[in-house]
FIGU-595656 format. One record per atom (N, C-alpha, C): atom name; residue number from 0; x, y, z; residue in three letters. Coordinates in nm, 4 decimals. Layout:
<drenlums>
CA NUM X Y Z ALA
...
</drenlums>
This chain:
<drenlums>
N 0 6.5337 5.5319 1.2141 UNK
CA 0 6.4561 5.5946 1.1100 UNK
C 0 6.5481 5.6329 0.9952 UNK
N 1 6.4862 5.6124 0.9072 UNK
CA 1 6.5686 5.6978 0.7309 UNK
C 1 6.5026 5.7929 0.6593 UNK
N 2 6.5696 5.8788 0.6249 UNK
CA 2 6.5537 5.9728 0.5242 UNK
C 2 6.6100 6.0164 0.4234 UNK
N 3 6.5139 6.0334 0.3150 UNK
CA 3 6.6346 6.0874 0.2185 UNK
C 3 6.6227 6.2674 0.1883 UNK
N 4 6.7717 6.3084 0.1432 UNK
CA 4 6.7419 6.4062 0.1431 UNK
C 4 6.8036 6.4539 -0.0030 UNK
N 5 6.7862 6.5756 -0.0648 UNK
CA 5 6.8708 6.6258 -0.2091 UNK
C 5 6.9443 6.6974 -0.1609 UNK
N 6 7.0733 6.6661 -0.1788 UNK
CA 6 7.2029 6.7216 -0.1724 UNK
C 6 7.2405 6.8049 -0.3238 UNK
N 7 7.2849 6.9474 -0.3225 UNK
CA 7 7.2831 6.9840 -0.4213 UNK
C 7 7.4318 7.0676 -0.4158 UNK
N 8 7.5435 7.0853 -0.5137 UNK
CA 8 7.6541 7.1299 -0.5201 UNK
C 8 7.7503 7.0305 -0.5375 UNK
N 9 7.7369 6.8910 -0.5458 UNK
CA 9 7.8131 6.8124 -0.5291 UNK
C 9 7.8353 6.8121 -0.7209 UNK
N 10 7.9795 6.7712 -0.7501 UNK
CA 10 8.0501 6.7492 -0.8831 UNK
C 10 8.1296 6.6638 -0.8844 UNK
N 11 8.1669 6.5670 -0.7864 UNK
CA 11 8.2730 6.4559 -0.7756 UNK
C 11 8.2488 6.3880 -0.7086 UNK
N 12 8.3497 6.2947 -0.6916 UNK
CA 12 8.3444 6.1497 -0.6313 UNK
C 12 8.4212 6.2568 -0.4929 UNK
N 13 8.4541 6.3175 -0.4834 UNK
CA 13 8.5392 6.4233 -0.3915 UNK
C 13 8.4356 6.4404 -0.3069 UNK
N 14 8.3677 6.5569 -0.4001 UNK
CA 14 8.2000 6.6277 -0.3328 UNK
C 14 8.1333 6.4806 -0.2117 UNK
N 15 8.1537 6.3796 -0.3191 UNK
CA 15 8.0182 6.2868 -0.2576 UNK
C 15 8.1139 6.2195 -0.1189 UNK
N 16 8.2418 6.2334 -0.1101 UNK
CA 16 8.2720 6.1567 0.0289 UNK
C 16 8.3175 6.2341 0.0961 UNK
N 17 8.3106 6.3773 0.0500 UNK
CA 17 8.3032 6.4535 0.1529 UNK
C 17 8.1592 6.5144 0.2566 UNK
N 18 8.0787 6.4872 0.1667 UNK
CA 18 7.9298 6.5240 0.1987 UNK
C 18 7.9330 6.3551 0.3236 UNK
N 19 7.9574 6.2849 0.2751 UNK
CA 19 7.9031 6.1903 0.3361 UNK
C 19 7.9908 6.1820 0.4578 UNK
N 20 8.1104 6.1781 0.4468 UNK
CA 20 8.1705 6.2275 0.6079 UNK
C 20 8.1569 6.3024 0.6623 UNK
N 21 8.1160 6.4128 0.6567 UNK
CA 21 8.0439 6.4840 0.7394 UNK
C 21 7.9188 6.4700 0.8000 UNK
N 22 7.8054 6.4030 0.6784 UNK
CA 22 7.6961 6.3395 0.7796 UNK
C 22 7.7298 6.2515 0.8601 UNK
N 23 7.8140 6.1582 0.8296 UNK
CA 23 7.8559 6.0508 0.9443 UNK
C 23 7.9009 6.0645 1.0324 UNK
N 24 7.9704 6.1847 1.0495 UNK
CA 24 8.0272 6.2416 1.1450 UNK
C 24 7.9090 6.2603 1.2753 UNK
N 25 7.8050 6.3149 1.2489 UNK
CA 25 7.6984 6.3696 1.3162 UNK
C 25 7.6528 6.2986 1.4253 UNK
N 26 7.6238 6.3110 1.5195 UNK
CA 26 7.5571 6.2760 1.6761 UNK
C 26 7.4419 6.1850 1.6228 UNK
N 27 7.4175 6.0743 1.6507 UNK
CA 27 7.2661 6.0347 1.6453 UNK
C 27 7.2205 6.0023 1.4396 UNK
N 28 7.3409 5.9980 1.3612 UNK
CA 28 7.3693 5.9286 1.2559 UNK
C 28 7.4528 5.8032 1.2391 UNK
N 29 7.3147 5.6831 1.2216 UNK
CA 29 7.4205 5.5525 1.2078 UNK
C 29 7.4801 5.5486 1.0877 UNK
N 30 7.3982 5.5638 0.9451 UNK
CA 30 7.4665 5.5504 0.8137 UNK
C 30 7.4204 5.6463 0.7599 UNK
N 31 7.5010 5.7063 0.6703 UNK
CA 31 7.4858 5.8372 0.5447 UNK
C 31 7.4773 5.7233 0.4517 UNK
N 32 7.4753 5.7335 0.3262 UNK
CA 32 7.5218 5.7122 0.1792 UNK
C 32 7.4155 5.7857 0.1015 UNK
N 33 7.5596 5.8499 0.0286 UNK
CA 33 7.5449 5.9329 -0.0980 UNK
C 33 7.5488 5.8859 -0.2412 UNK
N 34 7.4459 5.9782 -0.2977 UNK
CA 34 7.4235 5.9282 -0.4358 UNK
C 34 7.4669 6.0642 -0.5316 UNK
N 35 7.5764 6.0494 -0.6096 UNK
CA 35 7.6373 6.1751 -0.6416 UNK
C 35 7.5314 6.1589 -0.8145 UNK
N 36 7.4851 6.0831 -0.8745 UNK
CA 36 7.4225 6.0452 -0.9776 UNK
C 36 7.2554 6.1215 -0.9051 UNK
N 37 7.2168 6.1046 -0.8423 UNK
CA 37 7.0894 6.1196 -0.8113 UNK
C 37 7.0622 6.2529 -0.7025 UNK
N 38 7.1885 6.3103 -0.6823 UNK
CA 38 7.2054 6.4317 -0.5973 UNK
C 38 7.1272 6.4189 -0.4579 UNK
N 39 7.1364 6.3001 -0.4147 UNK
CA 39 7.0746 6.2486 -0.2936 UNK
C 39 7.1884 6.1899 -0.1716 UNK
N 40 7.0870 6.2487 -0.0293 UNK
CA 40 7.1526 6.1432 0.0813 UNK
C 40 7.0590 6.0521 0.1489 UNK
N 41 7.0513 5.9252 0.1834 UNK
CA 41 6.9744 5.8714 0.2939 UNK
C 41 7.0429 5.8503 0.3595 UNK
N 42 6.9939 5.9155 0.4961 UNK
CA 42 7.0540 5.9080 0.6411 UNK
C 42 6.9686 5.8537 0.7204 UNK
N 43 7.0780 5.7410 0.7646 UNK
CA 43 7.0000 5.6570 0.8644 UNK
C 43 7.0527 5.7501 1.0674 UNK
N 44 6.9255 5.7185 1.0993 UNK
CA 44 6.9604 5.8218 1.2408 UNK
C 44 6.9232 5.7600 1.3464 UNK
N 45 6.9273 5.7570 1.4668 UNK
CA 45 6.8674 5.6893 1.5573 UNK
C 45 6.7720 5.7669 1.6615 UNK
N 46 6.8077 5.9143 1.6117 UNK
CA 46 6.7100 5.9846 1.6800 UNK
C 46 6.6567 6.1351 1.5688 UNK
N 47 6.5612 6.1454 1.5532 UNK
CA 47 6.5784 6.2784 1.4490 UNK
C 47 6.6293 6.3774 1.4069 UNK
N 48 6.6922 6.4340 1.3895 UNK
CA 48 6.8023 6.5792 1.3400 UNK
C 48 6.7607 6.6492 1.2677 UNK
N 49 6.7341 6.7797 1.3248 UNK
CA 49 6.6561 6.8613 1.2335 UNK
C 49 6.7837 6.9369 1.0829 UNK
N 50 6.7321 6.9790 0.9992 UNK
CA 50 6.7736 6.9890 0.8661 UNK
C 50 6.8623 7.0847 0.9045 UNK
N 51 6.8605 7.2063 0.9691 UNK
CA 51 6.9352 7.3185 0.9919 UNK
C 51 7.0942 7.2505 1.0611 UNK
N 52 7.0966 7.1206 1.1546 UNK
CA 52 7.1712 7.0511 1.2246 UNK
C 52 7.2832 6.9946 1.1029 UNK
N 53 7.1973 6.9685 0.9803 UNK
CA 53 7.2813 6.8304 0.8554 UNK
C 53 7.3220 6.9451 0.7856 UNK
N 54 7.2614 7.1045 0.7759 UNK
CA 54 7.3271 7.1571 0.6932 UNK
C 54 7.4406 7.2054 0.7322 UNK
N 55 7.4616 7.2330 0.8796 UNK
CA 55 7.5448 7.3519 0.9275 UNK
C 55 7.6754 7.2348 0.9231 UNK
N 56 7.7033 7.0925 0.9326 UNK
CA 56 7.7806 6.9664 0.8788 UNK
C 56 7.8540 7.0380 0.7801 UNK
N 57 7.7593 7.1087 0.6184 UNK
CA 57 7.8522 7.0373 0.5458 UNK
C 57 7.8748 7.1966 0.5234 UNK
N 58 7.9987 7.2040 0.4094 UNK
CA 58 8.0480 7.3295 0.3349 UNK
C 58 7.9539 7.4250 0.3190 UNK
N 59 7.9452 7.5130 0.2634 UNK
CA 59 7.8514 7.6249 0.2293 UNK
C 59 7.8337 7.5896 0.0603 UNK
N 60 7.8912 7.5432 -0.0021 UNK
CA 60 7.8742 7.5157 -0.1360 UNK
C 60 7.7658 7.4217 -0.1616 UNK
N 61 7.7434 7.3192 -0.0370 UNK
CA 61 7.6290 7.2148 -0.0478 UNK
C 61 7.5053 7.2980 -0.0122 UNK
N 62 7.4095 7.2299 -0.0441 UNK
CA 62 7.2701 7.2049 0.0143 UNK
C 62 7.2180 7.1492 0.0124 UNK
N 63 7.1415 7.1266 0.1841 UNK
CA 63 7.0646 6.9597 0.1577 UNK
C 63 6.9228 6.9926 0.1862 UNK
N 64 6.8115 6.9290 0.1556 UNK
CA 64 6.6872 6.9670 0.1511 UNK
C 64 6.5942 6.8612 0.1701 UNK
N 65 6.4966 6.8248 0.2401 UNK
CA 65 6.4112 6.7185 0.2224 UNK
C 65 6.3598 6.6874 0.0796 UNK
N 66 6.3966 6.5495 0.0567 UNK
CA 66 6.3412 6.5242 -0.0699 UNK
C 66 6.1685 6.5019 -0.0400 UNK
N 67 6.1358 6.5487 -0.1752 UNK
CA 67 5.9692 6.5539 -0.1680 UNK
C 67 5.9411 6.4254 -0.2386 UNK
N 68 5.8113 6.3586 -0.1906 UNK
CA 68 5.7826 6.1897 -0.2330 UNK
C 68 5.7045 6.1778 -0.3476 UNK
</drenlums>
């Protein structure tokens, strides 16, 4: 399954591969990629992960949020 989500705090090419190694890092995440232009992640997962799970991942400076469609 994929989702995207809004990642918000990110300011660099820094921000964005750090956000994204950390989702990748995650249990039950096949692919992250980050969009530092569009303040977005789609994470590909193989089993669902709830939001509280992707936030506690990254820094406290981020936040990630379900994007609305």
């Amino acid at each position: 399954m994929k989702h995207t989500y809004t990642v918000t705090g990110m300011t660099c090419n820094g921000c964005k591969n750090s956000v994204q190694e950390s989702l990748i890092a995650l249990e039950n995440v096949v692919n992250a990629e980050v969009n530092l232009e569009k303040a977005e992640a789609t994470i590909k997962m193989s089993k669902h992960i709830p939001i509280e799970t992707l936030q506690s991942a990254l820094s406290d400076k981020y936040k990630i949020k379900e994007k609305k469609i």
